[in-house]
MIMI-638216 format. One record per residue (C-alpha): residue number from 0; residue in three letters; x, y, z. Coordinates in steps of 0.001 Angstrom, whole numbers, padded with zeros to 6 digits, m for minus. Layout:
BEGIN
[site NUM; "ALA"; [X; Y; Z]],
...
***
This chain:
BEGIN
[site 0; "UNK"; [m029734; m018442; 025850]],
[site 1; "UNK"; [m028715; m021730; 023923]],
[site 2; "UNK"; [m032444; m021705; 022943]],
[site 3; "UNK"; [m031848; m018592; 020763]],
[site 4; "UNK"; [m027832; m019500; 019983]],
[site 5; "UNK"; [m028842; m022621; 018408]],
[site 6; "UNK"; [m031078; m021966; 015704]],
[site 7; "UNK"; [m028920; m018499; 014486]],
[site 8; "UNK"; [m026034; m021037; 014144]],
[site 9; "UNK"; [m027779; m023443; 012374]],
[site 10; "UNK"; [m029426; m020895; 009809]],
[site 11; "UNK"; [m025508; m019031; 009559]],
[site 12; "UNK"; [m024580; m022693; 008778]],
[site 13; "UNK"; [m027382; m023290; 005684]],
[site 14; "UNK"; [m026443; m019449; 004268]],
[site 15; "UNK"; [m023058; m020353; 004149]],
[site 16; "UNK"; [m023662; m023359; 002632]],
[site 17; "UNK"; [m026462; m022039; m000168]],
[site 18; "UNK"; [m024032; m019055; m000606]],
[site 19; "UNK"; [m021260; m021725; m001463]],
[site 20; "UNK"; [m023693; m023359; m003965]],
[site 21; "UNK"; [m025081; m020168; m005218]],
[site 22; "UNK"; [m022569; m017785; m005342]],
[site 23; "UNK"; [m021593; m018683; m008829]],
[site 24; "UNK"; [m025177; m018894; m010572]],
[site 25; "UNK"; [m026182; m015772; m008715]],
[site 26; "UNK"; [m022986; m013546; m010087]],
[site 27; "UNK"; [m023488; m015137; m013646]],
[site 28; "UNK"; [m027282; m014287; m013385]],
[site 29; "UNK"; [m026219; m010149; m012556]],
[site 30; "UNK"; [m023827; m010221; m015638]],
[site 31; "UNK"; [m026481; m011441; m017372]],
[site 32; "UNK"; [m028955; m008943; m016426]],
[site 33; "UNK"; [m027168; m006195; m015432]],
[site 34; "UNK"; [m023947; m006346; m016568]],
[site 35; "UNK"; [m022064; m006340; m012804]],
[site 36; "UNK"; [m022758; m007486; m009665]],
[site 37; "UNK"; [m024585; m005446; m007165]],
[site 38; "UNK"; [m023375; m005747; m003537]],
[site 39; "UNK"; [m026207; m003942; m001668]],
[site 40; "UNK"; [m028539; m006497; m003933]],
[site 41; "UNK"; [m026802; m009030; m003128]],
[site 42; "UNK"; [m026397; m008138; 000838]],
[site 43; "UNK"; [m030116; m007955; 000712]],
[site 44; "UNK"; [m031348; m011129; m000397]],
[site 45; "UNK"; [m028569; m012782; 001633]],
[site 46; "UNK"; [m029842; m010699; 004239]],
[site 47; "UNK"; [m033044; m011296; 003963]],
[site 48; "UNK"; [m032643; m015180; 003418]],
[site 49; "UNK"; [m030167; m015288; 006603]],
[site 50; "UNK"; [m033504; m013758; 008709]],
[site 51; "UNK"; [m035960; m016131; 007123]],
[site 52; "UNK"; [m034040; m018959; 008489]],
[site 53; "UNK"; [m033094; m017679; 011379]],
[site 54; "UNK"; [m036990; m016478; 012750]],
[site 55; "UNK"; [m038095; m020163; 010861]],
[site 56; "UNK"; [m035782; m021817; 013236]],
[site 57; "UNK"; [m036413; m020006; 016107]],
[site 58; "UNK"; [m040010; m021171; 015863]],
[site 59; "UNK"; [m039736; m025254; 015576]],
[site 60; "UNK"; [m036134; m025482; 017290]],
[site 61; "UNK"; [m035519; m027488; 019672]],
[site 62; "UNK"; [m036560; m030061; 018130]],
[site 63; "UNK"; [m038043; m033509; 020191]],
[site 64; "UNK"; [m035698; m036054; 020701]],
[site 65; "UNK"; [m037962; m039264; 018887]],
[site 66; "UNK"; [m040532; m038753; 015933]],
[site 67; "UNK"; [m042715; m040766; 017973]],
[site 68; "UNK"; [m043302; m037930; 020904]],
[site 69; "UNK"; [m046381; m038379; 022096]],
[site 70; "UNK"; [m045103; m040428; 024709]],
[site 71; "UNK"; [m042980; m037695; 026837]],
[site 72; "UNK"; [m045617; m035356; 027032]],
[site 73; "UNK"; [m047873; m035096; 030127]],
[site 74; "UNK"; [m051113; m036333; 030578]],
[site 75; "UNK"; [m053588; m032861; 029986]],
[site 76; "UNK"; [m050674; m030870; 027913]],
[site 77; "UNK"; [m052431; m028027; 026569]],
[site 78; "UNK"; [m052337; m027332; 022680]],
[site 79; "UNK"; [m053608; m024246; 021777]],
[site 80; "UNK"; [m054285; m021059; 023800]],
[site 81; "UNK"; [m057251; m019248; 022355]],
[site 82; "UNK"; [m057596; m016189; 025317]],
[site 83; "UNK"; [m056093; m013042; 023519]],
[site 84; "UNK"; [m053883; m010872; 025584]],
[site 85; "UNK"; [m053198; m013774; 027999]],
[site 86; "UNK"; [m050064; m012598; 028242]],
[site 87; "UNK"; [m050874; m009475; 030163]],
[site 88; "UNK"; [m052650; m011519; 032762]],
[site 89; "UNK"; [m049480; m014071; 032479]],
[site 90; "UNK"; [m047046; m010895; 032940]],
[site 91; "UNK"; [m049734; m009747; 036110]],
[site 92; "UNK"; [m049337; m012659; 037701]],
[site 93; "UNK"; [m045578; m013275; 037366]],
[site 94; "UNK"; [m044503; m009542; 038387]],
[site 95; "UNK"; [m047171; m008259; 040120]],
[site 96; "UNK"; [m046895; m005564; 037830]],
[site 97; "UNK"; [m049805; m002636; 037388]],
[site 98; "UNK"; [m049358; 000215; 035460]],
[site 99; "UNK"; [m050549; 002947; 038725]],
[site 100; "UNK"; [m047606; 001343; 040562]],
[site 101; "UNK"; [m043934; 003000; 039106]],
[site 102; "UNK"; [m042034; 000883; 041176]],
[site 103; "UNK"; [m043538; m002400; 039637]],
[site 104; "UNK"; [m042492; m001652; 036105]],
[site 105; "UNK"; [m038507; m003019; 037395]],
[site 106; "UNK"; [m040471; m006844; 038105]],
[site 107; "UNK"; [m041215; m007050; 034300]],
[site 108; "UNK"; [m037637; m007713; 033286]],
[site 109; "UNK"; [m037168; m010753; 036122]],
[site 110; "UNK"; [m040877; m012557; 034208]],
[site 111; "UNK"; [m040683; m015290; 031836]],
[site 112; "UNK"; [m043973; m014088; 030095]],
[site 113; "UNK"; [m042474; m010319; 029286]],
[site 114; "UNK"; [m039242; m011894; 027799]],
[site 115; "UNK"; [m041733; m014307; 025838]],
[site 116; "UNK"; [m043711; m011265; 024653]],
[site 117; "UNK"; [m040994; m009256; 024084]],
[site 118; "UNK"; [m038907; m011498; 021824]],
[site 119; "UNK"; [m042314; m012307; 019758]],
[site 120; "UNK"; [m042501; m008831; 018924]],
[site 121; "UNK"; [m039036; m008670; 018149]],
[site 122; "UNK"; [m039712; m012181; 015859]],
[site 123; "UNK"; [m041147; m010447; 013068]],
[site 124; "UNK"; [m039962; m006837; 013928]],
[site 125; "UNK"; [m037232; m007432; 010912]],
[site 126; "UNK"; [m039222; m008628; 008696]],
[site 127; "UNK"; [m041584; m004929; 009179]],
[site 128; "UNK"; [m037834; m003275; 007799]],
[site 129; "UNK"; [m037956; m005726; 004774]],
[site 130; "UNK"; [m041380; m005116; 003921]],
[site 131; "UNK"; [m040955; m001339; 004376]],
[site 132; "UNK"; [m038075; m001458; 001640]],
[site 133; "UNK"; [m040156; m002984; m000692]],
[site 134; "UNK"; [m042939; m000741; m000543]],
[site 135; "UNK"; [m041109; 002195; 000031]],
[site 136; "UNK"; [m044525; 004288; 001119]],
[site 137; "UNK"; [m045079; 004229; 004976]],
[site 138; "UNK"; [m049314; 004233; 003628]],
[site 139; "UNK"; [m049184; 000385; 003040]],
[site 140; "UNK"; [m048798; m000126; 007133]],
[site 141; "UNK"; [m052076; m002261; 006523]],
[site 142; "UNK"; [m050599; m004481; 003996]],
[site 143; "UNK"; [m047527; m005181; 005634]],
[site 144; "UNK"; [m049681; m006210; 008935]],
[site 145; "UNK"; [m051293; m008431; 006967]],
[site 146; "UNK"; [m048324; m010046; 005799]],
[site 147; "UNK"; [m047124; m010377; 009024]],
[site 148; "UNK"; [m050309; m011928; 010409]],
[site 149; "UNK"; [m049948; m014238; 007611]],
[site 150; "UNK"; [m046251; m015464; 008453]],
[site 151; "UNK"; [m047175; m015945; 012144]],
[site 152; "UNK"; [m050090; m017673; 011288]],
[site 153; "UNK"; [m047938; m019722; 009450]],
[site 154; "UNK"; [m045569; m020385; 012175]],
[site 155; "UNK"; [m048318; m021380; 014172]],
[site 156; "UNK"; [m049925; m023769; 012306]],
[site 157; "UNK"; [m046245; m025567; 011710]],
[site 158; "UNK"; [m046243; m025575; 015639]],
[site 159; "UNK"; [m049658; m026901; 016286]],
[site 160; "UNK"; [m049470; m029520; 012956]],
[site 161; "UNK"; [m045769; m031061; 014571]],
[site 162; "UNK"; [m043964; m029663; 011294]],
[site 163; "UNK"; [m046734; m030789; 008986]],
[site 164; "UNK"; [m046877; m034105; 010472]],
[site 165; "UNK"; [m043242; m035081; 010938]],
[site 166; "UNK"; [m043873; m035640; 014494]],
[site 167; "UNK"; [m046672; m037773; 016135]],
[site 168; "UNK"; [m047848; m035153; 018113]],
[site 169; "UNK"; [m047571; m031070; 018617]],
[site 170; "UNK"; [m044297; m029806; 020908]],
[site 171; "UNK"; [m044839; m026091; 020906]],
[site 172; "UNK"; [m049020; m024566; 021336]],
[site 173; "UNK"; [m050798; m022408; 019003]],
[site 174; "UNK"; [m051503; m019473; 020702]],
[site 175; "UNK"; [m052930; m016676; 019624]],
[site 176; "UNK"; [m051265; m013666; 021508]],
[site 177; "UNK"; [m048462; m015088; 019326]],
[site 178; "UNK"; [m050284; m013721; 016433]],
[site 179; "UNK"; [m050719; m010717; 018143]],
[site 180; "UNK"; [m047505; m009630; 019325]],
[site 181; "UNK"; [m045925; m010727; 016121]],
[site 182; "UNK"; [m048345; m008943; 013953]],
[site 183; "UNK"; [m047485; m005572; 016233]],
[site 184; "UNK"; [m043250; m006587; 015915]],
[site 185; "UNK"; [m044241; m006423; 011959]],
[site 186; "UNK"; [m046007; m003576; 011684]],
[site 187; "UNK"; [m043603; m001340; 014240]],
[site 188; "UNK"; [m040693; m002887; 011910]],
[site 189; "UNK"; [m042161; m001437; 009162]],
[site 190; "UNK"; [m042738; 002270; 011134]],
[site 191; "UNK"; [m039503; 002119; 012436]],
[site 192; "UNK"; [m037836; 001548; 009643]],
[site 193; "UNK"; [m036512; 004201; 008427]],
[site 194; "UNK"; [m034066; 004079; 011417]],
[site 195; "UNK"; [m032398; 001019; 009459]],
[site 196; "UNK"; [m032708; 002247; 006402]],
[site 197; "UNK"; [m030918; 005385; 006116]],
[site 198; "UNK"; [m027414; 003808; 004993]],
[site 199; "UNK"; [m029134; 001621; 002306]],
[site 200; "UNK"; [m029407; 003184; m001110]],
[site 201; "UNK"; [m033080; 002523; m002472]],
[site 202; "UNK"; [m034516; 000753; m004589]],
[site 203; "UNK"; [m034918; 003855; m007410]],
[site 204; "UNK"; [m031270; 003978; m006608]],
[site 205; "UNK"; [m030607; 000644; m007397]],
[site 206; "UNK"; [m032332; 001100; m010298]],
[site 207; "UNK"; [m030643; 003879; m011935]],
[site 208; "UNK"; [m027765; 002328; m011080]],
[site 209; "UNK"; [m028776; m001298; m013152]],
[site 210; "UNK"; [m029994; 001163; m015750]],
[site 211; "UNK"; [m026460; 003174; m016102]],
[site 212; "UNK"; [m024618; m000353; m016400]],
[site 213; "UNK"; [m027100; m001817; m019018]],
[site 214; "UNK"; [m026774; 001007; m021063]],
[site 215; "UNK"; [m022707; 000909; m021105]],
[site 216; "UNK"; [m021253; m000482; m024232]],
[site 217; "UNK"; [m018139; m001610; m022018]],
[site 218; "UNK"; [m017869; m004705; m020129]],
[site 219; "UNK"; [m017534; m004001; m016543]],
[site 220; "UNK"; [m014574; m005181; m014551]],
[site 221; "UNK"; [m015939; m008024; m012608]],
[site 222; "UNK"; [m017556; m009276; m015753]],
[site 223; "UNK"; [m014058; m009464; m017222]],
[site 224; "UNK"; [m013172; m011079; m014655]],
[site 225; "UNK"; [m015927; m013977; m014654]],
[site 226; "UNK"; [m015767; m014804; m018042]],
[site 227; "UNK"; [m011861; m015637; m017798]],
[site 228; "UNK"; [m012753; m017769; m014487]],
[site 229; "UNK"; [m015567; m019585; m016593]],
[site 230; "UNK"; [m013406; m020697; m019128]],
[site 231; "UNK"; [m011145; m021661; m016741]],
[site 232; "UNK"; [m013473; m023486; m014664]],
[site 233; "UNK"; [m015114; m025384; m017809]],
[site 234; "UNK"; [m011482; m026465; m019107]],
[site 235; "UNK"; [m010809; m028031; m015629]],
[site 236; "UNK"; [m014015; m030008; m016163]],
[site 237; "UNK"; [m013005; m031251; m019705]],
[site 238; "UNK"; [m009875; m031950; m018467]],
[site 239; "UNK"; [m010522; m034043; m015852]],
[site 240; "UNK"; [m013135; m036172; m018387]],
[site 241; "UNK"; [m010193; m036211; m020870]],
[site 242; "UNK"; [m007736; m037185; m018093]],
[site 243; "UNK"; [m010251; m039832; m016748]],
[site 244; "UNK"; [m009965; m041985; m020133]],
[site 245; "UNK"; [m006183; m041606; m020348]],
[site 246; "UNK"; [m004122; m044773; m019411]],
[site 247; "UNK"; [m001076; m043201; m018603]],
[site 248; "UNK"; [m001251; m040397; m016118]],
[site 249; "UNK"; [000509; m037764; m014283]],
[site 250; "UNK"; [000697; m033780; m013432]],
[site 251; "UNK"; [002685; m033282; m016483]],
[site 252; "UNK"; [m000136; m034738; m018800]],
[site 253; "UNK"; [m002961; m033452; m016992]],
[site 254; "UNK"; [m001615; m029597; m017797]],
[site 255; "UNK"; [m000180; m030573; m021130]],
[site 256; "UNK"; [m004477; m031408; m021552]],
[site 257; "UNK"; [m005240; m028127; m019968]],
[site 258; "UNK"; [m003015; m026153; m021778]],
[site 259; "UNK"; [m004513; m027525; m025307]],
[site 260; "UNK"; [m008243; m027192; m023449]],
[site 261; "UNK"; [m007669; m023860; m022027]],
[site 262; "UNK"; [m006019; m022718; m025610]],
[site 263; "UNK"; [m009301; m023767; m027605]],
[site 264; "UNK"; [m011557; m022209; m025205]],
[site 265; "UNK"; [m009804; m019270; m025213]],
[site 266; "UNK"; [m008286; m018317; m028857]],
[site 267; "UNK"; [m009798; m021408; m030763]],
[site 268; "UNK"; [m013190; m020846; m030482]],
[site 269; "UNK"; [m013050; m017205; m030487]],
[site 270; "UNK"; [m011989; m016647; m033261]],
[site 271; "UNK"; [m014532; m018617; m034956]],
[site 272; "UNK"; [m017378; m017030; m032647]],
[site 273; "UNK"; [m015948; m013645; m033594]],
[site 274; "UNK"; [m015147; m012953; m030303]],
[site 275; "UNK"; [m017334; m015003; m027933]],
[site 276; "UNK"; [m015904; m017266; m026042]],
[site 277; "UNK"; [m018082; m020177; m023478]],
[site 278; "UNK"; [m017563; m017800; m021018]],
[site 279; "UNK"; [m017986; m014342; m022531]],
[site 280; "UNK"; [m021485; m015972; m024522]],
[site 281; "UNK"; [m022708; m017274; m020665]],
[site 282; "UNK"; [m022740; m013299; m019050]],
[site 283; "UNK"; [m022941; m011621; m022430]],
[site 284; "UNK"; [m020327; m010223; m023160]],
[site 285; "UNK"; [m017648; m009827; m026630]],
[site 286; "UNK"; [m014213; m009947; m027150]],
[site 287; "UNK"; [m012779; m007249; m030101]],
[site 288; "UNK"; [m009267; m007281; m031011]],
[site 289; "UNK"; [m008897; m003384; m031744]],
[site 290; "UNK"; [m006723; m003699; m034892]],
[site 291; "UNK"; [m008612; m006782; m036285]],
[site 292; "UNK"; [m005909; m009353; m035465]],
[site 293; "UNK"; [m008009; m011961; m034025]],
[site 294; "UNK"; [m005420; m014823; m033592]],
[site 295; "UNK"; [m002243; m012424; m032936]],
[site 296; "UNK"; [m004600; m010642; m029927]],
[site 297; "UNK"; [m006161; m014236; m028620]],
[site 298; "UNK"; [m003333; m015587; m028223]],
[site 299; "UNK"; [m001319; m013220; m026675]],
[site 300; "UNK"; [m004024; m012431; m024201]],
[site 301; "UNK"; [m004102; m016714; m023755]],
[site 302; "UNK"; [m000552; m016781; m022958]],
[site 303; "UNK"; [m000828; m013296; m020453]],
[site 304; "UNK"; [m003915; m015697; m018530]],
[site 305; "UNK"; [m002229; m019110; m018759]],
[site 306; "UNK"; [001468; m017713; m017371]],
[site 307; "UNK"; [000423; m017976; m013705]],
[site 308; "UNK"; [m001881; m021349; m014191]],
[site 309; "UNK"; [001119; m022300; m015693]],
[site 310; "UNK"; [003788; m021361; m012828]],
[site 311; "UNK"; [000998; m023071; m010326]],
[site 312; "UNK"; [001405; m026461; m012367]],
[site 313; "UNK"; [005293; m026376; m012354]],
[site 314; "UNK"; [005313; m026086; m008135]],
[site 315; "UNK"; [003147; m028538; m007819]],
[site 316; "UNK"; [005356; m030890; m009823]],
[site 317; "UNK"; [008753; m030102; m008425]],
[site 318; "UNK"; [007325; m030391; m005436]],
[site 319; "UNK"; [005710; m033768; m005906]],
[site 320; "UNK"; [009430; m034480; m006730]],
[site 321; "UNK"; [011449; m032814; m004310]],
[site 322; "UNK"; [014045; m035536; m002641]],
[site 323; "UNK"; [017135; m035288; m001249]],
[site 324; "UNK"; [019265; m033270; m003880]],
[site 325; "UNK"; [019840; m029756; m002020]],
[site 326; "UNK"; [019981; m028181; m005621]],
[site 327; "UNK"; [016602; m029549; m006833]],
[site 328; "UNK"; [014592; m028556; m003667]],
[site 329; "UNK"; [016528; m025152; m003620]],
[site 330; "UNK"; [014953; m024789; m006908]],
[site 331; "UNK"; [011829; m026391; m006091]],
[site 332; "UNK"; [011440; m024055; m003645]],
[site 333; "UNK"; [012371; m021146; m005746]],
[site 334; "UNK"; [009615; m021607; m008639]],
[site 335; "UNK"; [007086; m022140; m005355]],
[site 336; "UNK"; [007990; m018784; m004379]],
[site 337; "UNK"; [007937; m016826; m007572]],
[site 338; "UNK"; [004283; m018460; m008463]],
[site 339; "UNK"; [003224; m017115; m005050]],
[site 340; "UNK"; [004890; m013460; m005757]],
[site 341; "UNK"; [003456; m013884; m009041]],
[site 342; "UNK"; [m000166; m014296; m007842]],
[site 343; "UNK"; [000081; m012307; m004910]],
[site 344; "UNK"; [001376; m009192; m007798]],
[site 345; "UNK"; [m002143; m010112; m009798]],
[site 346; "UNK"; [m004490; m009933; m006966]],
[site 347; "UNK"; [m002707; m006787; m005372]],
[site 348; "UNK"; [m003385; m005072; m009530]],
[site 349; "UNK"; [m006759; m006164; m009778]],
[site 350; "UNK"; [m007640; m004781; m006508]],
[site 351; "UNK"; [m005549; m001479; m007196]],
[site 352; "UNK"; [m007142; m001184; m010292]],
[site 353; "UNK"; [m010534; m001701; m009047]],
[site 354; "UNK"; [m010326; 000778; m006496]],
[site 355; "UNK"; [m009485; 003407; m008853]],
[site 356; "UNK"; [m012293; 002336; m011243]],
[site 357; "UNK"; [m010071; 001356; m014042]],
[site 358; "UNK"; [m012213; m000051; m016868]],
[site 359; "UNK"; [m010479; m002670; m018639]],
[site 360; "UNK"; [m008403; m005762; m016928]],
[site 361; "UNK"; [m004199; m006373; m017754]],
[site 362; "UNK"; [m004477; m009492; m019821]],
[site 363; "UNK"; [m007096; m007290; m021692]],
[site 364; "UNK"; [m004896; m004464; m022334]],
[site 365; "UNK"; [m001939; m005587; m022603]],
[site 366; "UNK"; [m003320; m008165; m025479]],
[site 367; "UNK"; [m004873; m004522; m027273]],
[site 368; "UNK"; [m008882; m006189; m026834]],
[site 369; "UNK"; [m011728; m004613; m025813]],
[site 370; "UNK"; [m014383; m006228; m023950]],
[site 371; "UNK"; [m018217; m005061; m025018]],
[site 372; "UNK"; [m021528; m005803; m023536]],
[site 373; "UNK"; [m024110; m007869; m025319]],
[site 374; "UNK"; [m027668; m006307; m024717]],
[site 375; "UNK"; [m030282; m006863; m026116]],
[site 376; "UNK"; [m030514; m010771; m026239]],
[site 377; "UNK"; [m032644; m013533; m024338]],
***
């Protein structure tokens, strides 16, 4: 069993690593495109990526303990079985299994060579579901077996080549019921499909869906949201550049930098842009005060965003310099739990507000601006 544990935790491990990296690119590429994000696209790929490892690791894990293996392998190893449907004979032999005989049929589960068969059908039996998604029409059966031949193949050859070479010598045998029973795993994937595929919306629906939110002249919510966390995000990184040349240092002068940073980004620049800030110009999108009073709405909407950053700044510093006056930490401790409440209020609105569909974020309407998409640009 550790045989099969081992490579699904290592492939878990790389998607949650690429999913830290990617996360951020990948929402600011929907925005882009489609103006939000799309969780079934997005649980799809990630999906999809997440099986890729998983059957890729399956196939060349474990791995040999020394590049230099040629060593530990025994005299007469053979490297490629060319019989097809040795695996019947294999299952025959093991079981004593024959198909006039009922009472044989229990012997297959206690063989090594009907778990090995099984479990290569079942290699490439997701990747038949995949491939049945994309295509959509059951007709292109053919095509999808011929992918599938083409991805065992694949595995085979990285088998029988010692991962292109990386080893001395081969540590797993090219065989061909391999390509067999994962070319039938792909194409009863794809039959079967349907099965797995009846809580998924399609891909027309998908569609429709991308083309409703292109078409709306309104920013959606999380797009509101990314474009304040981008130009919060880029005035940490100036920041910290600014605060890197500074001889004289400290919490209170690295958000007195922010603050001025974070106020540029957000009103400064703006208002010059007519309503673009870095972040709104990176997932297209427009700021517009709705009575024309550019600076009056900026900065009222900076100072509605900048309160909590704010509150976060002042805990950290009193309680850098909490000591041994009661009356100082009592207070220390006070402004630490108000930020909290404070934050915990924000995420508890968003979410409400999401839920219900609500359209435009607080430090949106309360600061009278309304957020527009940008379509139409490269």
């Amino acid at each position: 069993m550790q045989a099969y544990a081992l490579p699904i935790f290592i492939a878990i491990s790389v998607c949650f690593l690429l999913a830290s990296f990617l996360t951020l690119p990948w929402a600011v590429y929907q925005y882009r495109k489609h103006g939000y994000f799309s969780f079934w696209r997005t649980l799809l790929i990630l999906s999809f990526i997440f099986y890729g490892l998983s059957a890729f690791f399956l196939v060349i894990f474990p791995l040999p303990s020394a590049r230099n293996n040629c060593a530990s392998m025994d005299p007469g190893t053979i490297l490629i079985q060319y019989r097809p449907f040795q695996f019947i004979r294999d299952i025959q032999r093991e079981s004593g299994f024959h198909w006039t005989n009922p009472s044989s049929y229990l012997h297959l589960l206690t063989t090594r060579a009907f778990y090995q068969m099984f479990f290569n059908v079942l290699l490439l039996f997701p990747l038949g579901v995949f491939l049945r998604y994309f295509f959509k029409g059951k007709a292109k059966w053919f095509h999808a077996a011929l992918i599938g031949f083409g991805v065992s193949l694949f595995f085979e050859i990285t088998q029988r080549t010692a991962l292109f070479g990386f080893f001395e010598c081969p540590y797993r045998i090219f065989d061909v019921d391999d390509l067999l029973t994962n070319t039938v795993g792909t194409v009863l994937g794809f039959i079967l499909a349907p099965m797995f595929l009846v809580l998924i919306p399609s891909r027309e629906t998908l569609s429709e869906q991308s083309h409703f939110f292109h078409n709306q002249r309104k920013a959606t919510f999380g797009a509101q949201i990314m474009e304040v966390l981008l130009n919060i995000m880029i005035a940490r990184v100036i920041t910290s550049f600014i605060f890197g040349l500074l001889k004289s240092r400290g919490l209170f002068v690295d958000e007195i930098i922010f603050a001025i940073v974070f106020f540029v980004l957000m009103v400064v620049i703006p208002v010059i842009w007519k309503g673009n800030t870095v972040g709104s110009k990176i997932v297209r999108m427009r700021l517009l005060p709705e009575k024309g009073n550019w600076i009056g709405s900026l900065s009222r909407r900076y100072a509605i965003v900048y309160l909590p950053l704010f509150c976060s700044a002042l805990s950290e510093i009193f309680s850098n310099h909490m000591g041994e006056d009661l009356l100082a930490n009592l207070f220390a401790i006070g402004v630490v739990f108000l930020t909290g409440l404070l934050w915990f209020f924000i995420f508890c609105h968003i979410v409400i507000r999401w839920i219900k569909k609500d359209k435009v974020l607080y430090f949106n309407r309360y600061s009278h601006i309304e957020a527009v998409r940008i379509t139409g640009e490269k």
